[in-house]
BAMARPA-920709 format. One line per 8 residues: number of its first residue (from 1); their letters; for each residue z, y, x of N, C-alpha, C, O. Coordinates in steps of 0.05 Angstrom, whole numbers. Each point is the difference from the previous one (the first is absolute). Layout:
BEGIN
NUM> a> Z:Y:X:Z:Y:X:Z:Y:X:Z:Y:X ~ ... .
% end
This chain:
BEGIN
1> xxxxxxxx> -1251:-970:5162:-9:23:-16:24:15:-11:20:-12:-8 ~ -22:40:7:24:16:-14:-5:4:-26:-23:8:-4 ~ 40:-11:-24:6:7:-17:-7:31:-6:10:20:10 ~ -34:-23:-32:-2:23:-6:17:22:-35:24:-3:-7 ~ -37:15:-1:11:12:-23:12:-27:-21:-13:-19:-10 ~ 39:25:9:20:-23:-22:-4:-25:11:-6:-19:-14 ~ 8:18:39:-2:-19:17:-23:-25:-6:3:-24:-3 ~ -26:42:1:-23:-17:-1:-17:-3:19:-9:21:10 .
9> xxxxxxxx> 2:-41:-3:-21:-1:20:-18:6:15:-20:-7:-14 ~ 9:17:37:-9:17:10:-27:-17:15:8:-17:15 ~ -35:18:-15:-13:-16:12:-6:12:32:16:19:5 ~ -31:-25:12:5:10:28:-17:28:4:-1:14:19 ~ -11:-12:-44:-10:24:2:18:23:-12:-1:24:0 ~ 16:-39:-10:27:22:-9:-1:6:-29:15:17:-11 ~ -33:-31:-2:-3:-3:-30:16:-11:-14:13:-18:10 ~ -10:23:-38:26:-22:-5:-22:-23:-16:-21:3:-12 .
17> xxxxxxxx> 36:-27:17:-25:-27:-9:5:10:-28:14:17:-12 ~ -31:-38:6:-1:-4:-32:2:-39:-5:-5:-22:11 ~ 12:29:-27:10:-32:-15:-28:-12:1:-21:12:-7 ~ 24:-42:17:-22:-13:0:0:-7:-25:21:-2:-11 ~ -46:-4:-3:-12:-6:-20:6:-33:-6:-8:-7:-22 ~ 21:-14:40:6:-28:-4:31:2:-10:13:-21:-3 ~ 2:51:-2:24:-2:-7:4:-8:-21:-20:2:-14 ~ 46:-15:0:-4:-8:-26:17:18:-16:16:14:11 .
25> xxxxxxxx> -20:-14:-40:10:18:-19:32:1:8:14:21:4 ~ -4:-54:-3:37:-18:4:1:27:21:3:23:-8 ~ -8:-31:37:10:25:12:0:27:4:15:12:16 ~ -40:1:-37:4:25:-1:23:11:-23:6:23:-5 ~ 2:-45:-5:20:-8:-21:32:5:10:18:13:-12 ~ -17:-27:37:24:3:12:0:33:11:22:10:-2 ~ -34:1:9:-6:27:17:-5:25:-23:3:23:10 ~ -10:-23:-35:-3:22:-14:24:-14:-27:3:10:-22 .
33> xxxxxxxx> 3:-23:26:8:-16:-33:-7:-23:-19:-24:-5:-5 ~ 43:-7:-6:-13:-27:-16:-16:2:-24:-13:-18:-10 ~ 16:44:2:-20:8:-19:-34:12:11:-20:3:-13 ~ 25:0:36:-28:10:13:-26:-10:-8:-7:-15:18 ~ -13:16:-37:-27:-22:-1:5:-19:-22:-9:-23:-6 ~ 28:40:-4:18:-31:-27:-28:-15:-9:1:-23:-7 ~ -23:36:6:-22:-15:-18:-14:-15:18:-23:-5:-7 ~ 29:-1:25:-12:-15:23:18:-19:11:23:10:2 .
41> xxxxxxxx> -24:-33:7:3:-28:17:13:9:22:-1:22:11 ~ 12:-37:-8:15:5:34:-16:-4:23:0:15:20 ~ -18:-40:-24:-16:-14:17:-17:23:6:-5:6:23 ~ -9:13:-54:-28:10:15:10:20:18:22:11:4 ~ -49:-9:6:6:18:27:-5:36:-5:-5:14:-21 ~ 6:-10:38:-4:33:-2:-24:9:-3:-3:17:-17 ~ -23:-30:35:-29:0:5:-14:0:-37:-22:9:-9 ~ 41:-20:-3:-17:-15:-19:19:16:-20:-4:-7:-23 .
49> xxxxxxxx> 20:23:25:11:16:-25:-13:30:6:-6:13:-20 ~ 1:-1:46:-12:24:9:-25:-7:-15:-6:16:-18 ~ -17:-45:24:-24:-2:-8:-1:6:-36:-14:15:-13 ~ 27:-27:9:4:-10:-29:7:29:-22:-10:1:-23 ~ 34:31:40:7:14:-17:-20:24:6:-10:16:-15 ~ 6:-19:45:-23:20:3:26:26:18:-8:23:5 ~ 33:-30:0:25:20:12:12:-7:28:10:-22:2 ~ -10:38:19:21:-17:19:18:-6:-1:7:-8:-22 .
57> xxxxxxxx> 7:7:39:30:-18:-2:25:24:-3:23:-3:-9 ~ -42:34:24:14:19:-6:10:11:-34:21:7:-10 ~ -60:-12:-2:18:11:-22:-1:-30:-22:-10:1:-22 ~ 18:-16:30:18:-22:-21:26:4:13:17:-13:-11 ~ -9:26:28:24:4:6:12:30:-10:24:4:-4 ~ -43:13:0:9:29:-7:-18:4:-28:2:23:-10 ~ -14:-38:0:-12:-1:-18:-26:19:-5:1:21:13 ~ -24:-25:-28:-26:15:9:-7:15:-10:-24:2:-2 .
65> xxxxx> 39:13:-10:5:27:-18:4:25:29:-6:24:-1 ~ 18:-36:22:6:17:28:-14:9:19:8:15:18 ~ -42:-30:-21:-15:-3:13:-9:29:3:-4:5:24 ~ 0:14:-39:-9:18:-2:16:26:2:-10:23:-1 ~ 32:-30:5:28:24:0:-8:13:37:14:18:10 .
% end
């Protein structure tokens, strides 16, 4: 598969994936920062912080004030 936008992943339909939901907080930790989710566990997963805040992964990453820009 080729590397899409900021060298992210591209599925075969040419989409860029999205983070599976079994990822855990620790490694989205290494990839955005050690402060990322500070109020959350390393262990929990992504599935269960999306369920839980009601935001994707986009905007806990860009925060959800952006959603609407």
């Amino acid at each position: 598969m080729s590397n899409g936008l900021d060298d992210r992943h591209r599925d075969e339909d040419g989409r860029i994936s999205e983070k599976h939901g079994n990822t855990t907080v620790g490694e989205l930790r290494r990839i955005y920062g050690e402060n990322f989710l500070s109020d959350w566990r390393s262990d929990a997963h992504l599935e269960t912080v999306r369920e839980e805040t009601g935001l994707s992964l986009s905007q806990l990453v860009h925060g959800p004030a952006r959603r609407g820009e």
